[in-house]
C-alpha positions in Angstrom: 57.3 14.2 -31.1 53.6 14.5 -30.2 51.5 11.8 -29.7 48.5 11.9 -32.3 45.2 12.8 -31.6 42.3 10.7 -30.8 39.2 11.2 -31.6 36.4 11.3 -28.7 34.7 7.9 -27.4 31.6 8.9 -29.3 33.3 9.4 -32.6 35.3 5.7 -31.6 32.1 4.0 -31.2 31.2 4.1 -34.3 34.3 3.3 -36.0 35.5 7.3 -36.4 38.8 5.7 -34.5 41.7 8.0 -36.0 42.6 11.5 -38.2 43.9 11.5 -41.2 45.7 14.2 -40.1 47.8 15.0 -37.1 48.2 19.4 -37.2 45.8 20.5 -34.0 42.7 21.9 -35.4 40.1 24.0 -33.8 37.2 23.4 -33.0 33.9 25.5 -33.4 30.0 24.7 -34.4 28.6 22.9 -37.4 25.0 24.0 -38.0 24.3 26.6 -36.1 21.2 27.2 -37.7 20.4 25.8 -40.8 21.7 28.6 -43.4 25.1 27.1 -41.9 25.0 23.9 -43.7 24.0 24.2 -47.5 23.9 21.4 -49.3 23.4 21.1 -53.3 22.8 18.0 -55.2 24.6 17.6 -58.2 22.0 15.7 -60.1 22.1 13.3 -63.0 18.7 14.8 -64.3 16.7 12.2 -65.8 15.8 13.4 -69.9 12.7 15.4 -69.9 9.7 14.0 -71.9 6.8 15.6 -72.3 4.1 13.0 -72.2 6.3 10.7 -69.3 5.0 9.4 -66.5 7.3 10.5 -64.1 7.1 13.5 -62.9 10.8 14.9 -61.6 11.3 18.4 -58.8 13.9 19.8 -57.7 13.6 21.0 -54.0 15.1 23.4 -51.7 14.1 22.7 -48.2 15.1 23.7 -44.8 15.0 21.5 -41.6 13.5 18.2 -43.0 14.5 15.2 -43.1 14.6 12.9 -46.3 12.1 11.0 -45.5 9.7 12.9 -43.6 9.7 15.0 -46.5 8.9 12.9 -49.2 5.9 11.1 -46.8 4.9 15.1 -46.9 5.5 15.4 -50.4 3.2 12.5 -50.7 0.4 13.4 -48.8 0.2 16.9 -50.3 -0.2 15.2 -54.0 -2.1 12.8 -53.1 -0.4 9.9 -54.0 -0.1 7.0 -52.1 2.7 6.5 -48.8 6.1 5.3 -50.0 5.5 7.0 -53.8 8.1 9.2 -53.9 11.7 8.3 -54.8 14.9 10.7 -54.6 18.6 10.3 -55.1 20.7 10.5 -52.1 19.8 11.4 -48.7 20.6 14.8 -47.0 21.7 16.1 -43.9 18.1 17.4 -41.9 19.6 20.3 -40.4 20.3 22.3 -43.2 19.6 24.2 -46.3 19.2 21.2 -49.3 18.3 21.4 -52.9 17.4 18.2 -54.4 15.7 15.8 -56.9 12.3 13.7 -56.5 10.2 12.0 -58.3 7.0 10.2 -58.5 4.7 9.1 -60.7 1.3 11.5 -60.7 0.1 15.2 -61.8 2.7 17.8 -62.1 2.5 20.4 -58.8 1.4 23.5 -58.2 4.0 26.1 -57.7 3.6 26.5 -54.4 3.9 22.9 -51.9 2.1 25.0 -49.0 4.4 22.7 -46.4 6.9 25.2 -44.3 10.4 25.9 -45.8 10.0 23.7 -48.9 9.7 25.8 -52.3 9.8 23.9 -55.5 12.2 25.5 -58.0 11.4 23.2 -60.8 9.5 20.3 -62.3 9.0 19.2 -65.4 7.9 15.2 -66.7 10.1 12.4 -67.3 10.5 9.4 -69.3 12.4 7.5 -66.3 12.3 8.3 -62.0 14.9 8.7 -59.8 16.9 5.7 -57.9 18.7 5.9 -55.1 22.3 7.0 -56.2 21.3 8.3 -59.2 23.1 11.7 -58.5 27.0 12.5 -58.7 27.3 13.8 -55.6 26.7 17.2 -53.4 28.4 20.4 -53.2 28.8 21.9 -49.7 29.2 25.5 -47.9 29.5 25.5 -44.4 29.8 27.7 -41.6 31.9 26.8 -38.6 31.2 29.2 -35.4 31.8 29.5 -32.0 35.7 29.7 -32.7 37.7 29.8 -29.5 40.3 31.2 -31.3 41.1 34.0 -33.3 39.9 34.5 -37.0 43.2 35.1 -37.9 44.7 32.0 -35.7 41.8 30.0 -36.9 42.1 30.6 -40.5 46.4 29.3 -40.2 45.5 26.3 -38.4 43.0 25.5 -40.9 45.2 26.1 -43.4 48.1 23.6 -41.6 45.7 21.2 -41.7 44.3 21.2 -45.4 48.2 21.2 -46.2 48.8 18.3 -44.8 45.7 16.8 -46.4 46.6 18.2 -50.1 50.5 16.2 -49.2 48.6 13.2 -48.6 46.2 13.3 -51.9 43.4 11.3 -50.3 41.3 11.0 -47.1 39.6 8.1 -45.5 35.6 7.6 -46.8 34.3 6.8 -43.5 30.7 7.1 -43.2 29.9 10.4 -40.8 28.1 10.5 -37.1 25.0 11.4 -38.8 24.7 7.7 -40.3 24.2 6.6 -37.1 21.2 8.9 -36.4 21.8 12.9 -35.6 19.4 13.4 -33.1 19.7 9.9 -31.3 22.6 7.8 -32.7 20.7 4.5 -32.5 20.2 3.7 -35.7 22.9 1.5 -36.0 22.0 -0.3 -33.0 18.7 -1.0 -34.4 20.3 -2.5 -37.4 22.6 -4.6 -35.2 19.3 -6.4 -33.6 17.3 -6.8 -37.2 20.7 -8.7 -38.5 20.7 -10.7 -35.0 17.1 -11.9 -35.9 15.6 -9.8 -32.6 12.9 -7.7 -34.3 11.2 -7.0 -30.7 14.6 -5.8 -29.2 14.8 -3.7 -32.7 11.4 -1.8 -31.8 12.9 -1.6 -28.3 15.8 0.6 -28.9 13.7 1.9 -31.5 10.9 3.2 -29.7 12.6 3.5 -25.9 17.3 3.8 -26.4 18.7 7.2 -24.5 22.0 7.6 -26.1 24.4 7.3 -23.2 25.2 10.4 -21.6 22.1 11.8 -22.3 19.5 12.9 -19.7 16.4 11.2 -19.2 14.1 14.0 -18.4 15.2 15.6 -22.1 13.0 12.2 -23.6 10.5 11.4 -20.8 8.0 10.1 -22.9 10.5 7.3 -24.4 11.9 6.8 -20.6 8.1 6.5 -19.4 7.6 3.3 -22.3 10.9 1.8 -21.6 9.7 1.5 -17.6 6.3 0.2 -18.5 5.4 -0.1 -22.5 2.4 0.9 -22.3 1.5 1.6 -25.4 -1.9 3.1 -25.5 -0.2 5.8 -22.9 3.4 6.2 -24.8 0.6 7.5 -27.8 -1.1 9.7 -25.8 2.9 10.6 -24.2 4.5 10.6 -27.6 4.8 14.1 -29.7 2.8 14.2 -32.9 6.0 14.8 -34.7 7.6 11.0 -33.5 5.7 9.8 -36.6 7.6 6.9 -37.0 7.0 5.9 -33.6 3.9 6.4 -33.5 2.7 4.7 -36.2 4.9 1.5 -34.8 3.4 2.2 -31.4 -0.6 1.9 -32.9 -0.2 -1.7 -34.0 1.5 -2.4 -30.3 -1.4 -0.6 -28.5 -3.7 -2.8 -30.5 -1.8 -5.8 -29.1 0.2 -6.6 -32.3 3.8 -8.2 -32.5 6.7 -6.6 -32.7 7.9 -7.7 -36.0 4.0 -6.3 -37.7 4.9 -2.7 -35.3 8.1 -2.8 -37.3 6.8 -3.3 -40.6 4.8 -0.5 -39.7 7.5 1.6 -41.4 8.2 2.2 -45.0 10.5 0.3 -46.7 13.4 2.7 -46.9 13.5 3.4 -43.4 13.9 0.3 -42.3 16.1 -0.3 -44.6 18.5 2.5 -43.5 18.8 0.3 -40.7 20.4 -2.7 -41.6 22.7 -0.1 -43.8 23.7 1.8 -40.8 25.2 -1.3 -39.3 27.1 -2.3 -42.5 28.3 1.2 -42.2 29.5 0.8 -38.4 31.3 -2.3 -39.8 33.1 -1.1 -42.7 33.8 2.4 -40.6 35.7 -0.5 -38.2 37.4 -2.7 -41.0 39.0 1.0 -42.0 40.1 1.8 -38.8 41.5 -1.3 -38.0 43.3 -1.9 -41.5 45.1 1.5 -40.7 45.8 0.8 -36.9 47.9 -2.3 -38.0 49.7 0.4 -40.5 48.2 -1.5 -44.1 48.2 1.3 -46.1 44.4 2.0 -47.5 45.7 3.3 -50.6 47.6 0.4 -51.8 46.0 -2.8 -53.1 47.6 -6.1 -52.0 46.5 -9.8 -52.6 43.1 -10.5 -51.0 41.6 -7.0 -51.4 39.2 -5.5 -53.7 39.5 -2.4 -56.2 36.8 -0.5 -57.3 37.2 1.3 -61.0 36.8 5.2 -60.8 34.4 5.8 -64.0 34.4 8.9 -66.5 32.3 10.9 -64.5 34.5 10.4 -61.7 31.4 7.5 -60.5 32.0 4.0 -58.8 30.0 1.7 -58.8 29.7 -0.6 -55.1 28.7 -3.8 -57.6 31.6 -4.5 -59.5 34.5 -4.5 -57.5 37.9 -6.4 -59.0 39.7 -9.3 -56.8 42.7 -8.2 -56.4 44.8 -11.7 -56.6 48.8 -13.3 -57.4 48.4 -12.5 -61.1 46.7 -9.3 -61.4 48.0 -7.6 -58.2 50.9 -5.4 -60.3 48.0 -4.2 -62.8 45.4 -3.1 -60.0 48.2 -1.5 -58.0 49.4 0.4 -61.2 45.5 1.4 -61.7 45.2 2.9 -58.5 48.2 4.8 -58.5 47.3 6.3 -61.6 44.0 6.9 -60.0 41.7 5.1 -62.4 40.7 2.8 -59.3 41.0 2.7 -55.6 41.3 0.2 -52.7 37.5 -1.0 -51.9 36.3 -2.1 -48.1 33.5 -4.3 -47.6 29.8 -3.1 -47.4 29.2 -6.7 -45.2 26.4 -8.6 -47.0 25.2 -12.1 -47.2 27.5 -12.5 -50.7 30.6 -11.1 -49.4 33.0 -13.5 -50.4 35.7 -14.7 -47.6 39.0 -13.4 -48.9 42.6 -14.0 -48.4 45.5 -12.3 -46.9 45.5 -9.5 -44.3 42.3 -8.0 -46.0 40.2 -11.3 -45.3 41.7 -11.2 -41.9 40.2 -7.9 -41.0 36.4 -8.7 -41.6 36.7 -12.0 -39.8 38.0 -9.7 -37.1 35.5 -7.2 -37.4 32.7 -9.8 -37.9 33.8 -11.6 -34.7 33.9 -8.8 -32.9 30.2 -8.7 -33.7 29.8 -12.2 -32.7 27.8 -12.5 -36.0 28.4 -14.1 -39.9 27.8 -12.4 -43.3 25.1 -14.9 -43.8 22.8 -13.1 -41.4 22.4 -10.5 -43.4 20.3 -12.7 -45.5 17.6 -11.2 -42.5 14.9 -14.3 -42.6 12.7 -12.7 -40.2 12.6 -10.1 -42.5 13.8 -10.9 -46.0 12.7 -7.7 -47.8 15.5 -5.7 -46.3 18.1 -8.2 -45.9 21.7 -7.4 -48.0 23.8 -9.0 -50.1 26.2 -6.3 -49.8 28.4 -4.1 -51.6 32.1 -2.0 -51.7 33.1 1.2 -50.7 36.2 3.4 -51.4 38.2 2.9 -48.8 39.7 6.6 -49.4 38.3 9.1 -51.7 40.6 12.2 -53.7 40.6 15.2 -51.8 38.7 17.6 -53.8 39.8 21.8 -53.8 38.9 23.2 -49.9 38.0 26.9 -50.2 38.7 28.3 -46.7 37.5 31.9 -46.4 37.1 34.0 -43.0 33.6 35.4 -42.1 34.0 38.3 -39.6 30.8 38.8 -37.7 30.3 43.2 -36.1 28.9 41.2 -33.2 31.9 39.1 -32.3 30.3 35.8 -34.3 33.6 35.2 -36.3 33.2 32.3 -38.4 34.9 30.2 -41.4 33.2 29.3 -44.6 34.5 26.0 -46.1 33.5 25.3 -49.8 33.9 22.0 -51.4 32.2 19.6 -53.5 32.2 15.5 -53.1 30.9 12.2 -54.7 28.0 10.5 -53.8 28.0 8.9 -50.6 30.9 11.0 -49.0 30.3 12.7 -45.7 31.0 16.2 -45.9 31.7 16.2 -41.8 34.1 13.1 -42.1 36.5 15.9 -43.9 35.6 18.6 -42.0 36.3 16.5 -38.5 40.2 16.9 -39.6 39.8 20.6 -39.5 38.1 20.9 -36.1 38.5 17.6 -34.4 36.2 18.3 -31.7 36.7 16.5 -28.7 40.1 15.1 -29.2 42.7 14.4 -26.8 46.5 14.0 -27.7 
């Protein structure tokens, strides 16, 4: 019998330690240009009013990310930084529609910024949250097949058979958590929960992934040799906005911790989030490396009810205990719930059992408690915490070949998923770049 595959050290960094499956799949190109990734919010619109003082667009865009976007969005209306809410965050390379909103004059039909068009906008009695959405529909392009269409299209089709046997896949939070450009993000959140703000702005401002060349980022390898700030603004591109605005309070001979604060909210944030998501990405893959089935619910876990709409919500997960354990296990076989792992917050409760076992593992590991997420240094983004599916229902997979006259053979995948799901978590079962085994 063949040994499983592995997943590559990058994926295994960041708690991406195993397939779901074990058929061989093949591996090609995700975003080739943006037209290759489309994604499509399905929105929860909020009801239209005509004298509210929300105003609520839908947006396709291509190439932006969330929040450079909505800073863009901002400055273009003239509202003030940080004004603009949205839903759920997209990929950046790609082709998005999605939901804002803000509180201002209704726009004109045409944004003026590059490869953004407003298709609708209309006022609202209420604005948008963050997770106020059901979740995103996706078609995507794989290229660069190594294989034929033909070959491609079978192994594909081995592996989404093997994933419609099992029912379910594992919600593990995608590479692109951890930043797609520089996967740092997470790293950053690691310090902030640590209480080192200035090593936080370090990795911030100056980290090279590993593996990486220098010479690709010399203006970030210049500041880590001397931090000289006033220079590393002159160095910096105008498009680092983040870092620039974080390197004009240094230059001016600030601390680190007013630098940081130098960025909205949000962002930083998405931080401190990123490293719960490295944690609960490692509580999953340890939970199935010491074969405890993430599907079943047994004393010391939490379940999380699956709504109506097919919604959870993080807040109001269910101890699963002695007395109730044959009730929860019955509601998650029937699919009305599923088997929640920990989002690792200040008010994570210690639990019992294997399931309690494998956060104090993963939070030793760390060499850190839940109670630093409480974040004194900076309070307004510490974290209670929260639950996440451990697996999620896999949804229909549309496979369909895309024969190129030039020799660019490709693969369409179509699929939708809830909120929160990473559409490249599935799609890393198909192509399992990188894996060994």
């Amino acid at each position: 019998m063949s040994a499983d595959p592995q997943p590559p050290e990058n994926e295994r960094a960041v708690g991406l330690a195993f397939y779901a499956t074990r058929a061989p799949g093949v591996p090609g190109t995700l975003k080739a240009h943006a037209e290759a990734f489309r994604v499509r919010e399905i929105s929860a619109y909020p009801v239209p009013e005509p004298d509210g003082r929300f105003v609520v667009v839908r947006i396709e865009s291509r190439n932006w990310e969330q929040h450079e976007l909505a800073s863009a969005l901002a400055r273009r209306l003239g509202l003030a930084p940080n004004s603009v809410r949205w839903a759920g965050t997209k990929d950046r390379r790609a082709v998005t529609e999605r939901l804002f909103s803000y509180v201002g004059p209704l726009p004109a039909t045409d944004l003026h910024l590059p490869d953004a068009t407003i298709l609708e906008a209309y006022r609202a009695r209420d604005g948008l949250s963050l997770g106020h959405h059901y979740g995103n529909s996706f078609e995507i392009r794989v290229s660069d097949l190594p294989r034929s269409l033909e070959e491609t299209v079978a192994a594909y089709g081995a592996v989404r058979r093997e994933l419609e046997a099992a029912g379910r896949f594992p919600d593990l939070f995608g590479l692109q958590r951890f930043g797609e450009v520089r996967p740092v993000t997470h790293e950053v959140g690691r310090a902030l929960v640590q209480g080192r703000v200035d090593e936080a702005v370090e990795i911030y401002l100056a980290r090279i992934p590993p593996g990486e060349d220098p010479s690709r980022s010399p203006a970030r390898a210049a500041y880590a040799a001397d931090h000289d700030a006033v220079r590393a603004l002159r160095d910096f591109p105008r498009e680092y906005r983040f870092e620039r605005s974080m390197l004009e309070h240094l230059a001016h001979g600030h601390p680190p911790e007013r630098a940081f604060r130098a960025l909205n909210r949000e962002l930083r944030l998405l931080f401190v989030h990123a490293y719960q998501s490295l944690l609960f990405n490692r509580w999953v893959s340890l939970r199935r490396s010491l074969a405890i089935p993430l599907d079943v619910p047994e004393e010391g876990d939490y379940i999380l009810r699956v709504g109506r709409d097919g919604t959870m919500r993080g807040q109001d997960a269910i101890p699963v205990d002695r007395d109730n354990a044959p009730e929860c296990t019955d509601l998650v076989r029937r699919g009305r719930a599923v088997v929640a792992g920990p989002l690792i917050g200040f008010e994570t409760p210690r639990r019992l059992g294997r399931a309690g076992e494998l956060a104090d593992r993963v939070l030793a590991d760390e060499g850190i408690t839940a109670k630093e997420f409480e974040l004194p240094h900076t309070p307004d983004i510490s974290s209670a915490g929260s639950w996440r599916p451990a697996t999620l229902a896999l949804p229909p997979i549309g496979i369909s070949p895309d024969p190129s006259v030039d020799g660019g053979d490709g693969v369409w995948f179509r699929f939708a998923l809830p909120k929160g799901a990473y559409a490249t978590v599935l799609l890393r079962e198909f192509l399992k770049i990188g894996a060994s085994g």
